[in-house]
C-alpha positions, 0 to 999 in steps of 0.5 A: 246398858252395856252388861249392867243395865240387865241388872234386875231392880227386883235382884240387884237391890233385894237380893242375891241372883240365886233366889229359888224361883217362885214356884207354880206356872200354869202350865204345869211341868214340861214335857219328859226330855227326849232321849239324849243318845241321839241328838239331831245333827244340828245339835248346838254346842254345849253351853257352859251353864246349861243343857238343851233338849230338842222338842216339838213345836207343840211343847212351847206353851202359848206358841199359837198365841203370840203376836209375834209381828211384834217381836219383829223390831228385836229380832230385826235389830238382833240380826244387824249384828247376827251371831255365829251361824245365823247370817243366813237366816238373819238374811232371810228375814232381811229380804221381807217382812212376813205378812202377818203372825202366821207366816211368821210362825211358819217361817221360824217352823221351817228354818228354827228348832225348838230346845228346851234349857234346863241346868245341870241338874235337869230342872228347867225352871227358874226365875224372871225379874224385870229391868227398864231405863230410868227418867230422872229429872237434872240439871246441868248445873248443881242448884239448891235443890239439884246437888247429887252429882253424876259423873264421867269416868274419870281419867285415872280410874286404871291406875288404882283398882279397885278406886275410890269407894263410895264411902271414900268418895264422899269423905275423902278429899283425894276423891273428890278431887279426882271427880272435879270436873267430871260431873255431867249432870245433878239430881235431886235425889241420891236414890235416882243416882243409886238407881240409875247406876244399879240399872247401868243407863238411863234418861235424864230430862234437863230443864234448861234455863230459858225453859226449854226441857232436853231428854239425853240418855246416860250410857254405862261407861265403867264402874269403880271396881267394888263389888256390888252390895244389894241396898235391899239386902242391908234393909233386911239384914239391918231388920228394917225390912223384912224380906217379902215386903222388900222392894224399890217403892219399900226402899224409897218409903224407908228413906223417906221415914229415915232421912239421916240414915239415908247415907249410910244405906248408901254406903253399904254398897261401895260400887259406883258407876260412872257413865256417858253422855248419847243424844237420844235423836228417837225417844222410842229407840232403846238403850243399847244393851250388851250385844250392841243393839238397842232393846225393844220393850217387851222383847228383849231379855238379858241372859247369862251368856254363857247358858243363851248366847247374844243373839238367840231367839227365846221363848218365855213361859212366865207369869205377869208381875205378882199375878198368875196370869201368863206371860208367853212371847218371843224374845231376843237375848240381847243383854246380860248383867251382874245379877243375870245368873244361871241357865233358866234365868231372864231379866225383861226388859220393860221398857222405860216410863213410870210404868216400866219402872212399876212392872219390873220393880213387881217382876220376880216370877217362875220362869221356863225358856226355850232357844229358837235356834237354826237349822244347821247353824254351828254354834 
């Protein structure tokens, strides 16, 4: 994932990450802000793309509701590389594992506060989308059915940038002869390889000869050095799309229906990502995102870092994909990607599966946040 994965399928092949945010959460408005001439001394530095209000408990909507034992694996994961200021607490939680969702809520009470985040211009609403780690098929090697090629960096990608583009390397011998050798698996489809390089990671099921099937992961390694061109984007402005049907199943039912453009939609975006091979000893582990520790379905975000630093424990007031229907948890902020932008900005991670492909494909929804941040801590 590295920085990439957290690249919403809903931002990064549809649109641009500023999008206005869908209006309308439940909850109606946030509460007035407190006045901001006297900040509690533990008041957190400020961050480049946002400001923090302090409020109470009571101001996060749903906070009496959430399973929050089940935001424990991310938090504990977080805390394996804690950020600056809370390696006592991380300490703390460390020592034992709180009974039951009350005695975790009284432990983040009496050791967290509460900060609103909003953007410069004081509004603390924006957008959600969702992100997961794509299971495509392959082989290890090409076949007539198998012939889109994955590769590895290649060895000379710093003595020309930006590299090759997508274009050149399907067109231009040099190119290809620069990947000769590189390739570490072949898929079916080119937007399986499109997808798994604009989600950064994923998973590859490998059918060996003999029959025997191996799940291997695909990290992010590096890209080409082009700036990336939403697929989505081009459909819309092409006609062939419009804009409040466009998405991942629309764009895939289009190149179904128009085979021999298919390559010249992939061509619009020239940026091409390269990975590496990891061994996936326990399926039920995630990627690693940016701040180096594996994701948690349902409880890990990317952010912008630079308005929620890595680390940070968030609450998210949002709504489920296409519905109205809430969606209030504590999360970890333990990724971030191109398309993550913006001080009230959160790509969920849904996981990996058909179903998370179908959740965050659907997640493009309005969004509040708050930083459950240390008593005390600097930073």
């Amino acid at each position: 994932m590295a920085g990439i994965l957290g690249s919403a399928a809903a931002a990064l092949l549809l649109a641009a990450c500023t999008s206005p945010a869908p209006p309308g959460l439940p909850g109606g408005p946030a509460p007035a802000r407190p006045d901001a001439a006297t900040p509690p001394s533990d008041a957190p530095a400020p961050r480049p793309r946002s400001k923090w209000w302090p409020v109470g408990w009571d101001d996060l909507p749903g906070w009496h509701d959430d399973a929050l034992l089940q935001a424990w694996p991310a938090l504990q994961a977080g805390c394996a590389r804690p950020a600056p200021g809370w390696a006592a607490l991380c300490a703390r939680l460390r020592d034992a594992r709180p009974a039951d969702n009350a005695a975790l809520r009284a432990l983040l009470q009496a050791h967290t506060r509460p900060w609103r985040v909003e953007a410069s211009d004081g509004s603390d609403e924006g957008l959600a989308t969702g992100y997961f780690e794509p299971l495509v098929d392959a082989r290890r090697r090409p076949d007539a059915r198998f012939r889109v090629p994955l590769h590895a960096l290649p060895g000379e990608l710093g003595e020309r940038q930006p590299w090759w583009s997508r274009r050149e390397i399907d067109t231009v011998a040099a190119a290809r002869a620069a990947l000769a050798g590189r390739e570490i698996a072949w898929v079916a489809d080119p937007l399986d390889a499109l997808l798994l390089q604009v989600q950064g990671s994923g998973r590859l099921r490998l059918a060996e000869p003999d029959g025997r099937v191996q799940t291997l992961r695909l990290a992010y390694a590096g890209h080409n050095g082009h700036a990336y061109r939403s697929v989505g984007r081009w459909l819309i402005e092409q006609g062939e799309l419009a804009p409040e049907a466009a998405s991942w199943p629309a764009i895939k039912a289009w190149a179904r229906a128009n085979p021999q453009r298919v390559q010249e939609m992939l061509w619009a975006n020239p940026r091409v990502v390269f990975f590496r091979e990891e061994p996936l000893p326990d399926p039920a582990v995630g990627p690693r995102g940016a701040m180096g520790v594996p994701l948690t379905p349902g409880r890990s975000i990317a952010v912008d870092p630079l308005s929620i630093p890595y680390g940070a424990w968030v609450w998210l007031d949002t709504t489920e994909p296409l519905s109205a229907a809430p969606l209030r948890r504590l999360v970890a902020a333990q990724d971030t990607g191109s398309a993550i932008v913006g001080a009230v900005r959160a790509d969920f991670f849904w996981g990996w599966g058909e179903e998370a492909e179908q959740q965050a494909g659907r997640m493009r929804q309005p969004l509040r946040m708050w930083v459950l941040w240390p008593r005390g801590a600097d930073g």
